[in-house]
C-alpha positions as CSV (number, residue, x, y, z in Angstrom):
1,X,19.6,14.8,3.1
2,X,20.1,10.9,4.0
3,X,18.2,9.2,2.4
4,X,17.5,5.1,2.3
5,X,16.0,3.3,0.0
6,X,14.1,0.0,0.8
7,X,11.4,-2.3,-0.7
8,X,8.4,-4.5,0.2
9,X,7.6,-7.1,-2.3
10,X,9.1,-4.8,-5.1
11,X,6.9,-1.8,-3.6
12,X,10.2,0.5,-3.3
13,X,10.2,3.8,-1.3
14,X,12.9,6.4,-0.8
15,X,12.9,6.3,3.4
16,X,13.7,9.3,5.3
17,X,14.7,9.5,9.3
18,X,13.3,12.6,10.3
19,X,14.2,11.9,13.9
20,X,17.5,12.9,12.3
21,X,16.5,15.0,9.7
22,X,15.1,18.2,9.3
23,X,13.2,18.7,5.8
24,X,12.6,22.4,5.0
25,X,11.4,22.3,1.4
26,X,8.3,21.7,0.1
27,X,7.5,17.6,0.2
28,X,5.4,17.4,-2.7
29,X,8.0,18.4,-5.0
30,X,10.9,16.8,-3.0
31,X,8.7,13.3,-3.9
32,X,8.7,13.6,-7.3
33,X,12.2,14.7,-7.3
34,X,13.5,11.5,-5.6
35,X,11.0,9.0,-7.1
36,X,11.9,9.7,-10.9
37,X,13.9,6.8,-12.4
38,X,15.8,8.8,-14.6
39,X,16.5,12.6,-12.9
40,X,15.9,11.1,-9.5
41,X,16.8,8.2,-7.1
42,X,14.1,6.2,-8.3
43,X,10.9,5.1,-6.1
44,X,7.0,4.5,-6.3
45,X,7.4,7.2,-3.7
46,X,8.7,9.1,-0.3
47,X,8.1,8.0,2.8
48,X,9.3,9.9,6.1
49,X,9.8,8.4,9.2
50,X,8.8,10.9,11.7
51,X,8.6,11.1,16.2
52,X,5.6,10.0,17.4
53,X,3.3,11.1,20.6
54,X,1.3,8.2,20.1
55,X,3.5,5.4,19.1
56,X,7.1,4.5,18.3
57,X,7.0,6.1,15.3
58,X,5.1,7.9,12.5
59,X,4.9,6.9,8.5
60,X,3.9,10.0,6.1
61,X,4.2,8.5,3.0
62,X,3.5,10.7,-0.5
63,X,2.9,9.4,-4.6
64,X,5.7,9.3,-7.1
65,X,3.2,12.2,-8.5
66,X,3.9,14.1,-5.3
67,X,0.5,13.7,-3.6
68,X,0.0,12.4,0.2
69,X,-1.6,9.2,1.0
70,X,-2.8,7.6,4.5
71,X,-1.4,4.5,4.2
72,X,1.0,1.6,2.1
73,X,0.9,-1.5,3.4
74,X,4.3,-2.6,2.1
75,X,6.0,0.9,3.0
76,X,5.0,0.3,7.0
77,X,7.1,-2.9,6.8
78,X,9.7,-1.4,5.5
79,X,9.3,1.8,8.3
80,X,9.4,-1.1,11.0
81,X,11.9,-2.5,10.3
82,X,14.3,0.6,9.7
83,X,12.9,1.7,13.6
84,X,14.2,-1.6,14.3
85,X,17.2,-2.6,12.7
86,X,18.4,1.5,13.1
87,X,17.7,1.4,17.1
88,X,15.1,4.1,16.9
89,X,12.7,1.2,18.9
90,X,14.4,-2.2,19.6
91,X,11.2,-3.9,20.2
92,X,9.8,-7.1,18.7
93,X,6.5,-5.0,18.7
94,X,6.0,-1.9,17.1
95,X,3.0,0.8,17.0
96,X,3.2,3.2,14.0
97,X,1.2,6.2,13.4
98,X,-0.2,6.4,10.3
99,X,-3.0,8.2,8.2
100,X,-5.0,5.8,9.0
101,X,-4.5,5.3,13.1
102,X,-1.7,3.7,14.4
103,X,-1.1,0.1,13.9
104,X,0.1,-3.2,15.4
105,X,3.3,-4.9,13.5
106,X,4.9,-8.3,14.7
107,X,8.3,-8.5,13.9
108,X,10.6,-11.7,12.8
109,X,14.1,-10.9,13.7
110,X,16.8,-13.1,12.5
111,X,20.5,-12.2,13.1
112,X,19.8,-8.8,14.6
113,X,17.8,-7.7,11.3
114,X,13.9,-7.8,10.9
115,X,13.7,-10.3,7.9
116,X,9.8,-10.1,7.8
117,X,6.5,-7.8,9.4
118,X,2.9,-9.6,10.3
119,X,0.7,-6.1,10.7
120,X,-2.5,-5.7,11.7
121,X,-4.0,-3.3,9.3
122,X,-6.9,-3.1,11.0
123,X,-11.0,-3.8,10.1
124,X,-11.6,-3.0,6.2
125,X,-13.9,0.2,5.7
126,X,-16.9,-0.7,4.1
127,X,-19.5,2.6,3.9
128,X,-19.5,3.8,0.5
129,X,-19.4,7.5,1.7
130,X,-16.3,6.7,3.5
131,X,-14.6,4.7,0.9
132,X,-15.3,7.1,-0.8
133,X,-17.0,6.6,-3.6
134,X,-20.9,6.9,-5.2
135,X,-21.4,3.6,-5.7
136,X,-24.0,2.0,-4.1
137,X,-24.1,-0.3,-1.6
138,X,-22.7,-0.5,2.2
139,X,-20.0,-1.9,1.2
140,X,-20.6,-1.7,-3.0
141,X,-20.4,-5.4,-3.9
142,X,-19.9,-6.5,-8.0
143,X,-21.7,-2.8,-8.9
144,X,-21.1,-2.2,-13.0
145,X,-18.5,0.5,-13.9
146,X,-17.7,1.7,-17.3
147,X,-14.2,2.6,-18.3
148,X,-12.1,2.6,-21.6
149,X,-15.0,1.3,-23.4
150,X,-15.4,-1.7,-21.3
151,X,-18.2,-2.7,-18.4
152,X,-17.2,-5.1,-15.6
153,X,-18.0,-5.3,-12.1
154,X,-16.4,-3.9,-8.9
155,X,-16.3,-4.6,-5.2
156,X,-14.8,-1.3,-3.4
157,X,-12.6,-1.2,0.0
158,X,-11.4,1.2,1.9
159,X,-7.9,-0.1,4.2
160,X,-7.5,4.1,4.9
161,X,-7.6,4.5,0.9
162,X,-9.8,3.9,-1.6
163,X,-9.3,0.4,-3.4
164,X,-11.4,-0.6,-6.7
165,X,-11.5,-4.6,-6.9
166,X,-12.0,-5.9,-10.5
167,X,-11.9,-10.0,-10.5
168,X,-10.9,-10.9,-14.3
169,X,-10.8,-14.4,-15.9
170,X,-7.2,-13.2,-17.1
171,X,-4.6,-10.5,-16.0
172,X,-3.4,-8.6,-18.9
173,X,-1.5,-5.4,-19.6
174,X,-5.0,-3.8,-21.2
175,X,-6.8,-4.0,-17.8
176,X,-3.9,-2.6,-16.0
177,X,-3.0,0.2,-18.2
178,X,-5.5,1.1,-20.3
179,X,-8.6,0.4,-17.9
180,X,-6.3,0.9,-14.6
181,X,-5.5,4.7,-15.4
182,X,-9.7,5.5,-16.3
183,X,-10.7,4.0,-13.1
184,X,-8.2,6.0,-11.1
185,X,-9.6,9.1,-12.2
186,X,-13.3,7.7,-12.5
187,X,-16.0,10.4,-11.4
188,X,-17.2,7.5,-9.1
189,X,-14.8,8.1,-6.9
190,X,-14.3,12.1,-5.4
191,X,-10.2,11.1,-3.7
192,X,-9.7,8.9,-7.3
193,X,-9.1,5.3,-6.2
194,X,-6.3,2.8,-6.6
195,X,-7.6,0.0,-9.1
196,X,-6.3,-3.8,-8.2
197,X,-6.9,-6.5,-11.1
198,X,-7.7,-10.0,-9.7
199,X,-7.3,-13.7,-11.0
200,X,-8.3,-16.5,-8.6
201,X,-6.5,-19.2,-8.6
202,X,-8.4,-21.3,-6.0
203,X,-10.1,-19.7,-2.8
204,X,-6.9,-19.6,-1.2
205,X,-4.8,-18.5,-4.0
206,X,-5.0,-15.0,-6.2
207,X,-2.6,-13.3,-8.7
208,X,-3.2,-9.3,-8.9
209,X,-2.1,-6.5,-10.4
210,X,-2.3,-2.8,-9.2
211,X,-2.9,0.6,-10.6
212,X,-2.1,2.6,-8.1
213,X,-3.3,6.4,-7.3
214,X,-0.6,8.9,-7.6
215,X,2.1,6.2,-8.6
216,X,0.9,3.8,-11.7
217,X,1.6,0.3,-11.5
218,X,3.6,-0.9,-8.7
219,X,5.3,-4.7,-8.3
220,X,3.1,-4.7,-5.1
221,X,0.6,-2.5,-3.4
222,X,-0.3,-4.0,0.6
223,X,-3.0,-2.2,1.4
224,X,-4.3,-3.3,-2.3
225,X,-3.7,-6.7,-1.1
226,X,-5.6,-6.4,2.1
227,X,-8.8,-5.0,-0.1
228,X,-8.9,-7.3,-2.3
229,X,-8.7,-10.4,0.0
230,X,-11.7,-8.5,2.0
231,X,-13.2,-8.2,-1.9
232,X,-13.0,-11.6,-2.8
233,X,-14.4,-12.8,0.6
234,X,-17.4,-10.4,-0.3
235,X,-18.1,-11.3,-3.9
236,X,-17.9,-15.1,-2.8
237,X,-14.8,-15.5,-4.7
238,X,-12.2,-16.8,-1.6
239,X,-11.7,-17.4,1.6
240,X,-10.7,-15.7,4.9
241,X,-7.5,-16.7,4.6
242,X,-5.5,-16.3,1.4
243,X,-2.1,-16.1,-0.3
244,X,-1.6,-12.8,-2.9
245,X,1.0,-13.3,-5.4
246,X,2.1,-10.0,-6.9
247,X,4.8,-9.4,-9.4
248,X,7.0,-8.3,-6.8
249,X,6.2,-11.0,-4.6
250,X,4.0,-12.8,-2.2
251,X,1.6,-11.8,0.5
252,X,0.3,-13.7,3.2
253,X,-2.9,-12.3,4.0
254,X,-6.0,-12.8,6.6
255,X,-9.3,-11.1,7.4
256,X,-9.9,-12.6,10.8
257,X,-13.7,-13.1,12.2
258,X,-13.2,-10.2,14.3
259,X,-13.0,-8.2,11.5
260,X,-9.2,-7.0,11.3
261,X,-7.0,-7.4,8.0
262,X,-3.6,-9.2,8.9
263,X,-0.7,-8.9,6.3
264,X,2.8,-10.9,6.3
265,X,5.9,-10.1,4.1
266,X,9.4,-9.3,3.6
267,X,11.2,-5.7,4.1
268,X,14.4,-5.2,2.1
269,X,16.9,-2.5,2.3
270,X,18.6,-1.9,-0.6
271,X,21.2,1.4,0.0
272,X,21.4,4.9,1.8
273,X,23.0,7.7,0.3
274,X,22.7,11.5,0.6
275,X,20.5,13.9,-1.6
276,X,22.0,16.7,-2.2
277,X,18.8,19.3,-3.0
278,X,16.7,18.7,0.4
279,X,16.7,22.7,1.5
């Protein structure tokens, strides 16, 4: 199996053409195979690049832990531009299909390559039962949650998964790693959740950190961007239009008055090489 690996804001996948590749074993396992940094290539992930009937292409994108998500903000960067630069579309417009519909991404092309992606990830979800989670509240704004002995308030998001926003006076390896894990798994939320950490910088500036379902912490989760932007404009914390820095990098985000979530940032390919247990 060719494989290629690529990143977005640190938020590294193992890609896989499927419009060349036929994958015959069983995808959950192949994941975790391929995203252990030790055994494996080493990834937050696996995402496959697969035909489309309803657009150019289509992202299926599974946890480091082997489970299937509907979405990854940074990892559809990454898929557009591999369409791109790899000819599969040659288009400065791109729809993919994804878990959560198929979405709009702007490319900027420089030199033949696609250096960065503006996509529209479409109008935050916002009914607790669709989040999900049993919070209260359409959508649950600064509700208490207990976890790992502490209670703080969240503001929950769905981009199409489940994000947990928790705005803190300072980031810190406890709230991401010892609360982060509890709130993943917290029995508010049926699909578990992926937990973002926030410290506001001004109301056009925030630093986070993610927990993310299936995967742990990440250098930069885009649909975890996305929410909490949409988050903070809830709670009264920022403004429409803000700039994420993550540990991987920066995000340029927006949640326009007609209600979609636009996202800006880089997509990196690092290497391709073959994998040699794919059957």
């Amino acid at each position: 199996m060719k494989f290629t690996k690529m990143h977005g804001a640190g938020n590294d996948y193992v890609y896989v053409d499927c419009f060349a590749e036929s994958l015959s074993r069983d995808l959950a396992q192949l994941a975790i195979a391929v995203s252990d940094r030790h055994r494996g290539i080493g990834a937050d992930g696996l995402i496959l690049i697969c035909p489309s009937e309803r657009g150019d292409a289509r992202m299926r994108m599974f946890n480091a832990d082997g489970s299937e998500s509907e979405m990854c903000g940074n990892g559809i960067r990454c898929v557009a531009k591999y369409v791109y630069d790899h000819g599969i579309a040659r288009k400065d417009r791109l729809q993919i299909e994804t878990g959560r519909g198929v979405l709009s991404l702007d490319l900027e092309v420089a030199r033949g390559k696609v250096e960065r992606v503006r996509v529209n990830m479409g109008s935050p979800i916002l009914e607790s039962a669709r989040i999900p989670t049993t919070l209260p509240g359409d959508p649950p704004i600064r509700q208490k949650l207990s976890a790992a002995g502490r209670d703080f308030e969240v503001t929950c998001v769905s981009m199409g998964n489940p994000h947990c926003v928790t705005f803190v006076d300072q980031l810190d390896d406890a709230w991401v790693h010892v609360v982060g894990p509890e709130v993943e798994r917290h029995p508010a939320f049926p699909r578990r959740v992926n937990a973002e950490f926030i410290q506001v910088i001004s109301p056009r500036e925030f630093q986070m950190r993610v927990w993310e379902r299936g995967s742990g912490e990440t250098q930069a989760c885009g649909t975890g961007a996305c929410a909490a932007a949409v988050a903070g404009v809830l709670a009264g914390f920022t403004e429409r239009r803000s700039l994420a820095h993550l540990p991987g990098g920066d995000l340029e985000l927006e949640w326009a008055e007609s209600g979609e979530v636009y996202m800006t940032g880089g997509a990196v390919e690092v290497f391709s090489g073959h994998w040699p247990d794919a059957g």
